[in-house]
Backbone as CSV, one residue per row, in Angstrom:
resi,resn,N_x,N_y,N_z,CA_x,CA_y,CA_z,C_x,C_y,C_z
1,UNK,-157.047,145.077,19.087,-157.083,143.922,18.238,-155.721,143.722,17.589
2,UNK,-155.648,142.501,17.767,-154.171,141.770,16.862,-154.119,142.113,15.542
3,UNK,-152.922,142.524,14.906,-152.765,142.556,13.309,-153.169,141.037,12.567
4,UNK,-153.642,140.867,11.544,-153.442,139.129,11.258,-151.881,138.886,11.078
5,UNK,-151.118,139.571,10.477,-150.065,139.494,10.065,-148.666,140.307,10.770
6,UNK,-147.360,139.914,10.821,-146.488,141.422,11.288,-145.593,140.792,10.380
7,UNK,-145.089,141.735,9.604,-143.831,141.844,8.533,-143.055,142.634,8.842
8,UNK,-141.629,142.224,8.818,-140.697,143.320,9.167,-140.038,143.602,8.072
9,UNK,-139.830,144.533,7.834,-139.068,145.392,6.275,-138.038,146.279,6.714
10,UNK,-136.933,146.496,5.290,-135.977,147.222,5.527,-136.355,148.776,5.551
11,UNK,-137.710,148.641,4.452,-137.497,150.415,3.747,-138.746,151.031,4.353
12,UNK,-138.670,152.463,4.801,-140.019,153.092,5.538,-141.113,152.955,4.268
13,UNK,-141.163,152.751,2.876,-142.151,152.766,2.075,-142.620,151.180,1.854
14,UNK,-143.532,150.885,1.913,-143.949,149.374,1.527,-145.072,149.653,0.997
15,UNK,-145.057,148.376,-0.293,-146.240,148.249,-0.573,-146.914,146.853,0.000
16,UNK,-148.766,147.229,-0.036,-149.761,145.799,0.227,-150.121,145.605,-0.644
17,UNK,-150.233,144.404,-0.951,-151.737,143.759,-1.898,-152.871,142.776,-1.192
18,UNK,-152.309,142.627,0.042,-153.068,141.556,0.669,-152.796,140.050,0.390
19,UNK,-151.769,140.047,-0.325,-151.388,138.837,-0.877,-152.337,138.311,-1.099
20,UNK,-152.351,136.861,-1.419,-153.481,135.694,-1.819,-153.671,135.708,-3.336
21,UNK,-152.562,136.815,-4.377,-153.281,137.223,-5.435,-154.630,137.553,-5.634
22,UNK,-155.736,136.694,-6.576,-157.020,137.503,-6.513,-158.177,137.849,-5.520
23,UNK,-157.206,137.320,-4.673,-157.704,137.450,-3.548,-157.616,138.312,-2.138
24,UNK,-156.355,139.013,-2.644,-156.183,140.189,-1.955,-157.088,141.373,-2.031
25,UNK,-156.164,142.977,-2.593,-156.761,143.969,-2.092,-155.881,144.758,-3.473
26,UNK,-156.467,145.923,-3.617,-155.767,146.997,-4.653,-154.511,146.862,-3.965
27,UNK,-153.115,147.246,-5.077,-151.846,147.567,-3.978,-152.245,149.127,-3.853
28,UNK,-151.288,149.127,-2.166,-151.419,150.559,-1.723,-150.115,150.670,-1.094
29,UNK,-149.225,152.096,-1.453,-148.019,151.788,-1.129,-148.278,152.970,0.424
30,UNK,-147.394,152.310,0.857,-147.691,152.970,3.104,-146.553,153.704,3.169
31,UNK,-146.479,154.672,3.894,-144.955,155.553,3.673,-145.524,155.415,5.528
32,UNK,-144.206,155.077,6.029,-144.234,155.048,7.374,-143.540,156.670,8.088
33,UNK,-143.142,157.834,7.008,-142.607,158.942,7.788,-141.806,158.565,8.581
34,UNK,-141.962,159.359,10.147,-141.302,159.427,10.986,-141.651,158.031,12.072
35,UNK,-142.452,157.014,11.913,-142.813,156.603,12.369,-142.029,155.149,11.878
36,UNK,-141.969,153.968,12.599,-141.645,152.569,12.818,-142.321,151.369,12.492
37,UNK,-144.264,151.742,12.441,-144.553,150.730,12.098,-145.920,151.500,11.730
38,UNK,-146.698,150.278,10.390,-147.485,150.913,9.933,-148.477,149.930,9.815
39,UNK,-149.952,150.001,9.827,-151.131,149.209,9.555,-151.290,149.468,8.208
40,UNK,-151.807,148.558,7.028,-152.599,148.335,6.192,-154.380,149.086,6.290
41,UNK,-154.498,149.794,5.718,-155.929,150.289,5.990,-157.110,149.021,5.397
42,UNK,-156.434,148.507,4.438,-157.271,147.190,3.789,-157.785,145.821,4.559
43,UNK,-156.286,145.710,4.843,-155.996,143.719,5.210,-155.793,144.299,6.749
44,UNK,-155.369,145.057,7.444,-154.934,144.915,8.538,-153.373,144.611,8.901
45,UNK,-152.348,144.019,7.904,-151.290,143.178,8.301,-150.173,144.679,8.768
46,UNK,-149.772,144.456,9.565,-148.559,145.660,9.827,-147.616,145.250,9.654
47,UNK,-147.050,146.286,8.786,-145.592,146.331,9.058,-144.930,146.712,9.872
48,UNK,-143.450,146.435,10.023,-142.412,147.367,11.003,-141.030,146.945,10.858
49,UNK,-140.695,148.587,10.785,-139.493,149.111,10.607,-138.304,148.495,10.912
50,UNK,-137.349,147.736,10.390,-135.800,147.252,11.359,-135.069,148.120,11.554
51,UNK,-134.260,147.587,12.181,-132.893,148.273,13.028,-132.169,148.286,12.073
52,UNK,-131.932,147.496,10.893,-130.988,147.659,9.961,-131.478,148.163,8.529
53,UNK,-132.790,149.275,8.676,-133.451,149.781,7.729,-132.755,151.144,6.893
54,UNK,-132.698,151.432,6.094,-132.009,152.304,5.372,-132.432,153.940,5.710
55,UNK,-131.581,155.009,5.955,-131.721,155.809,5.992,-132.287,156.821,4.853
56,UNK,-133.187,157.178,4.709,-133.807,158.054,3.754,-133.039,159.486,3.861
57,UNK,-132.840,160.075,2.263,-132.105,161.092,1.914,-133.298,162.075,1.727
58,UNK,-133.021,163.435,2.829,-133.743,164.150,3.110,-133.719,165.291,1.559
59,UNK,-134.719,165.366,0.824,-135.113,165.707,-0.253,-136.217,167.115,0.089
C-alpha cells in the first residue's frame, strides 16, 4: 500500500502530527537511525531522507 503522503527532509529525526491541526494525531518524533526513510505509525505519511541531509555527530 501507498503512503498518503511522501515528505522529504533534511534531518534523520522528524516530527508528525498528522497535520490538519485538530485533526491530526499526537506529535511523535521518528528517528530514522541508520535507515533513509521512515513511516508514521499514526497517519501513514513517510518520510525520506535527502542527499543533502546533515550528518549526525556520533555521541
Amino acid at each position: 500500500m501507498e503512503p498518503p503522503e511522501i515528505i522529504d527532509v533534511d534531518e534523520p529525526v522528524v516530527r508528525c502530527d498528522g497535520g490538519g491541526g485538530a485533526l491530526g494525531h499526537p506529535a511523535v518524533y521518528l528517528n530514522m537511525g541508520e535507515r533513509t526513510e521512515i513511516d508514521c505509525p499514526y497517519c501513514g505519511r513517510r518520510y525520506i531522507l535527502t542527499s543533502r541531509a546533515k550528518v549526525a555527530a556520533g555521541h
